[in-house]
Structure formats: C-alpha cells, structure tokens
N, C-alpha and C positions, 0 to 999 in steps of 0.2 A: 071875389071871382077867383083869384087865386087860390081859394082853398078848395075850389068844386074842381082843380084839377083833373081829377079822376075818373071824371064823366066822359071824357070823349074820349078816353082808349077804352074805356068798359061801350062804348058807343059800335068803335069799330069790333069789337069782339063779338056784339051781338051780330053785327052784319058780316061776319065772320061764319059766325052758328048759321045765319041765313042763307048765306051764300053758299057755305061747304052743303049743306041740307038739301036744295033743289037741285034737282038734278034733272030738270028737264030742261030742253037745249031753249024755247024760248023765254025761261023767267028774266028778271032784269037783273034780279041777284049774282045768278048764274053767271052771266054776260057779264057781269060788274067784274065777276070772282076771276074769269077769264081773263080780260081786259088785265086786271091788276100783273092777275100772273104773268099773264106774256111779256109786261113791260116790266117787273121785277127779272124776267130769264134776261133779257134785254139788257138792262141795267147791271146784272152780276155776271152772264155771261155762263151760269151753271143752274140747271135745271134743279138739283137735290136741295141747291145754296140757298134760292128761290122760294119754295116749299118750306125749308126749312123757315126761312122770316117768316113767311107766314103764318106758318101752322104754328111756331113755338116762340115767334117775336110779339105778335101783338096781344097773346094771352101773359105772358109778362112783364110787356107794356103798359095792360090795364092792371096786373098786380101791383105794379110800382107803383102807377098813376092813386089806384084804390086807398093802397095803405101810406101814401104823402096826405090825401085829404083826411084822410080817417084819423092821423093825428093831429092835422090842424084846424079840424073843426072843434067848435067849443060847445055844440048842442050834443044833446044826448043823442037826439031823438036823429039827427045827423051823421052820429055816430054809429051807432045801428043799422043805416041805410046803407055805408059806407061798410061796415063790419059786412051786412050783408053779400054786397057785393063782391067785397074780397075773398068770402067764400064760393062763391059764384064763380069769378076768373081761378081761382086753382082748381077746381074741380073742371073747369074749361080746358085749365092749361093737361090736367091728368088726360084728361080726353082726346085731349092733340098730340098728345105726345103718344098714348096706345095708339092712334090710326098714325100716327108716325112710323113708329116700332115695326107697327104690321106692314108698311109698304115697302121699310128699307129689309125684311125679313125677305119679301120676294122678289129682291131683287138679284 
C-alpha cells in the first residue's frame, strides 16, 4: 500500500481537471471547486495564496506522490502505469501554471 502512494494526489488532480472544467454554476465539481476555494481564502487569508495551492500545489503533489511510487514499485508493467501518470501531472502542472500566468498577467 505504501508504494501505490501516488494514486490519490494524481486522484485529486483529476478532480482538479474536473472541477476547474465545468463551469456551470450547478455541477457538483463546480460547487466542490467553490467550496474548497472559499475555505482555502479562509484558511490563508489571501485570495492569490489560495489559487495559488491550488492551481500549482496539487499538480506537484501528485508529481511527487507519482515519481515516490514509480520508483518503489518493482513490476514493470507498474512502472509504466506510474511513468505514465508522471507524465500526465507535469504536463497538468505546465497547464496550471499557463492559466496561472494569464490571470496574474491581468491583473
């Protein structure tokens, strides 16, 4: 179990993708995505602070999380699943970081 680390910050990254995605006011995602942020403004007390863990914390949450199980698995075919995925959250995290870019650009 230890070594499948990696799975549930690549979990919340997908409900990340989900949640940032919909954008109509009643999905559950949405409402999730809401919900979190308000209690992270909440919690740091800075709206950018906030954002920021979010957009760029949990995408390199599940890199770290990816590439700890990726080298402590011992199957290939594990290995690969996990390789996968590591590619997966960086090209997530490049993605969050450009609508990063572009909001602190207008502001």
């Amino acid at each position: 179990m230890k070594k499948m680390v990696g799975i549930v910050p690549f979990l919340l990254l997908i409900w990340l993708h989900l949640a940032y995605g919909t954008f109509g006011k009643m999905s559950v995602f949405h409402q999730s995505f809401m919900a979190i942020s308000n209690f992270m403004d909440w919690v740091v007390q800075n709206n950018l602070a906030s954002t920021l863990i979010l957009f760029l914390g949990i995408p390199v949450l599940s890199i770290v999380g990816c590439c700890y199980s990726l080298y402590n698995v011992k199957s290939n075919y594990q290995k690969i699943i996990f390789g996968v995925l590591v590619l997966v959250s960086i090209i997530s995290f490049g993605f969050f970081l450009l609508i990063t870019l572009m909001g602190l650009a207008n502001q």
